[in-house]
KOLKELUM-200915 format. One record per residue (C-alpha): residue number from 1; residue in three letters; chain; x, y, z. Coordinates in pm, whole numbers. Example, Ala and Ser with C-alpha at 12.3 -4.5 7.8 and 13.67 -1.06 7.14 Angstrom:
% residues 2
SITE    n  res  chain      xx      yy      zz
SITE    1  ALA      A    1230    -450     780
SITE    2  SER      A    1367    -106     714
***
This chain:
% residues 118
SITE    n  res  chain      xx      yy      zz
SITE    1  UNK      A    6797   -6965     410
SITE    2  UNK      A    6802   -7202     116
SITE    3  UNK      A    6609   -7320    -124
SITE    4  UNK      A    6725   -7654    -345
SITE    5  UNK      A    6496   -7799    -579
SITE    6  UNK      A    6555   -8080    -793
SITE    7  UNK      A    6422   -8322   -1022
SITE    8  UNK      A    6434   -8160   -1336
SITE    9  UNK      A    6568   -8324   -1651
SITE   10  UNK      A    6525   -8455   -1986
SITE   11  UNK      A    6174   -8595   -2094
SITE   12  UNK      A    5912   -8681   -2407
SITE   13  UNK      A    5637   -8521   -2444
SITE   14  UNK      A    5385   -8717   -2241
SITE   15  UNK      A    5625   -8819   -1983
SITE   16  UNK      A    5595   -8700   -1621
SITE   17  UNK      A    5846   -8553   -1387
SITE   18  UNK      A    5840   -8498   -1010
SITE   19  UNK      A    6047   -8194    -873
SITE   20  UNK      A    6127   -8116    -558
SITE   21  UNK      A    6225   -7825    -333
SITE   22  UNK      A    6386   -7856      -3
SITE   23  UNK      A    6386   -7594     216
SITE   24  UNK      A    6547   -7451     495
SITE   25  UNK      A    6657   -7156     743
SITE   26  UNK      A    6308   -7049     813
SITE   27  UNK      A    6010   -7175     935
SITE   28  UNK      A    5843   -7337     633
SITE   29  UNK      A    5519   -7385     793
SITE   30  UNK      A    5441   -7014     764
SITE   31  UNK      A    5529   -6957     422
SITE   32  UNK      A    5333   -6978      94
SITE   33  UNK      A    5551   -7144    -167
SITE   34  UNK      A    5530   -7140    -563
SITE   35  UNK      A    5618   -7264    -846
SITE   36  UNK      A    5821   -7061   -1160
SITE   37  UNK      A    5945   -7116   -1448
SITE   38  UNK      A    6129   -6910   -1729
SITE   39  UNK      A    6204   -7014   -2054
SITE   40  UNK      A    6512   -6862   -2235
SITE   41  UNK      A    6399   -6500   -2400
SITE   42  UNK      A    6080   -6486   -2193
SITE   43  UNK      A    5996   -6334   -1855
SITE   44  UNK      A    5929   -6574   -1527
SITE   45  UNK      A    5596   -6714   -1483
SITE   46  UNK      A    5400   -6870   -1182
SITE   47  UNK      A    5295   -7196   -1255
SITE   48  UNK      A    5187   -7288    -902
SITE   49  UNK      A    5131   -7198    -581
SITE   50  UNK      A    4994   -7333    -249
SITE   51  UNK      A    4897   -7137      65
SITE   52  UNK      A    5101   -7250     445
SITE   53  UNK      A    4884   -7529     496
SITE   54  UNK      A    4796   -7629     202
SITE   55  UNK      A    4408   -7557     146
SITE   56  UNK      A    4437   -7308    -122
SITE   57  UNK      A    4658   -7425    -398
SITE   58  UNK      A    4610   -7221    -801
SITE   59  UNK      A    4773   -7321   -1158
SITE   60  UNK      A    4826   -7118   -1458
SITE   61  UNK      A    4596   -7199   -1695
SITE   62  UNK      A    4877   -7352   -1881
SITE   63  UNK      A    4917   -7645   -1676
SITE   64  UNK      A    4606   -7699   -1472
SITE   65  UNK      A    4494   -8080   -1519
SITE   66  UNK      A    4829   -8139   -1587
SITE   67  UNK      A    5062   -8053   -1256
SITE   68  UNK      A    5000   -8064    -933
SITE   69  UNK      A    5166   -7856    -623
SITE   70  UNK      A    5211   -8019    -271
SITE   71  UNK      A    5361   -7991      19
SITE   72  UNK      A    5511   -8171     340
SITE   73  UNK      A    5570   -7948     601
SITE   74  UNK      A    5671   -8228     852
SITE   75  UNK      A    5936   -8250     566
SITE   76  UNK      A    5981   -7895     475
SITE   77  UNK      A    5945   -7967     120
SITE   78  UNK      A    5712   -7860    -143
SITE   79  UNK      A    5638   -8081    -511
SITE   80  UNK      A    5565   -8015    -844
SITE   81  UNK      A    5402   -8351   -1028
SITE   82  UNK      A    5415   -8276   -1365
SITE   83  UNK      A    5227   -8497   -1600
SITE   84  UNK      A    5171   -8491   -2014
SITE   85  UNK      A    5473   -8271   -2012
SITE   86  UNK      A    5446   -8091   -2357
SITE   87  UNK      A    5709   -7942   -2569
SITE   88  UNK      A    5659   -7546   -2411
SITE   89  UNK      A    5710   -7663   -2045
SITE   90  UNK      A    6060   -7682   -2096
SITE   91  UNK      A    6226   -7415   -1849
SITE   92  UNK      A    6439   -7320   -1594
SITE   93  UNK      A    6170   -7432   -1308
SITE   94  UNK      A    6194   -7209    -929
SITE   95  UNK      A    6053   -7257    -644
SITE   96  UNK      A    5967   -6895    -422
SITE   97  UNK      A    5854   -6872     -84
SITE   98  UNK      A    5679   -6529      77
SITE   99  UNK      A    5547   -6472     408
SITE  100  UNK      A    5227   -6313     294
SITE  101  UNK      A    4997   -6365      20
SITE  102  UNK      A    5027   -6000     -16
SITE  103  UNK      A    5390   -5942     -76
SITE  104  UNK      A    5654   -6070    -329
SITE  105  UNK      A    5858   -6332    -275
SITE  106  UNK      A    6068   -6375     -13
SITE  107  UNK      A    6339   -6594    -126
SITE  108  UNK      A    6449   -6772    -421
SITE  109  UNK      A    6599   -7120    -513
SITE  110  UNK      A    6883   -7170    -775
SITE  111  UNK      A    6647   -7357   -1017
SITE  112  UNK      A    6650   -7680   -1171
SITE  113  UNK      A    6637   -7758   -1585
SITE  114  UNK      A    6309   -7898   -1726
SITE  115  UNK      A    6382   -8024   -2103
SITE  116  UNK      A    6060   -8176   -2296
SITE  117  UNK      A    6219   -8311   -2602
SITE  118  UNK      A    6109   -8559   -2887
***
């Protein structure tokens, strides 16, 4: 099973950022994925999360209007469009999958570095 995202990097405040997680070893299709992130010193968040086929998709409050979660599951890949990035979304950004809405996650990817500088 793995997990990769990617797209993370340095930005200004009011620049957007696309990240990306590619998955694989399971059957994606069946699997709710989200969105973390964890800034340095403070516990991990969820920021997103959308349900196996997509209908039911939340935010934190934090970002809602802001990002938006997708996903392909012809591609077996989920998104994070971030937009007016702001100083306090920079983080070490995760992407989870679990089986059931009811359970924790499953499995984990490695993460990928979100930076909103001026």
């Amino acid at each position: 099973v793995q997990l990769v995202e990617s797209g993370g990097g340095l930005a200004q405040p009011g620049d957007s950022l696309r990240l990306s997680c590619a998955a694989s070893g399971f059957t994606f299709s069946h699997y709710h994925m989200s969105w973390y992130r964890q800034a340095p010193g403070e516990d991990r968040d969820r920021v997103s999360s959308i349900s196996d086929t997509g209908a039911s998709i939340r935010y934190a409050a934090s970002v809602r209007g802001r990002f938006t979660i997708s996903r392909d599951n012809d591609k077996n890949i989920v998104y994070l469009q971030m937009n007016t990035l702001k100083l306090e979304d920079t983080a070490m950004y995760y992407c989870a999958a679990r089986s059931s809405v009811l359970t924790s996650e499953d499995y984990w990817g490695q993460g990928t570095q979100v930076t909103v500088s001026s």
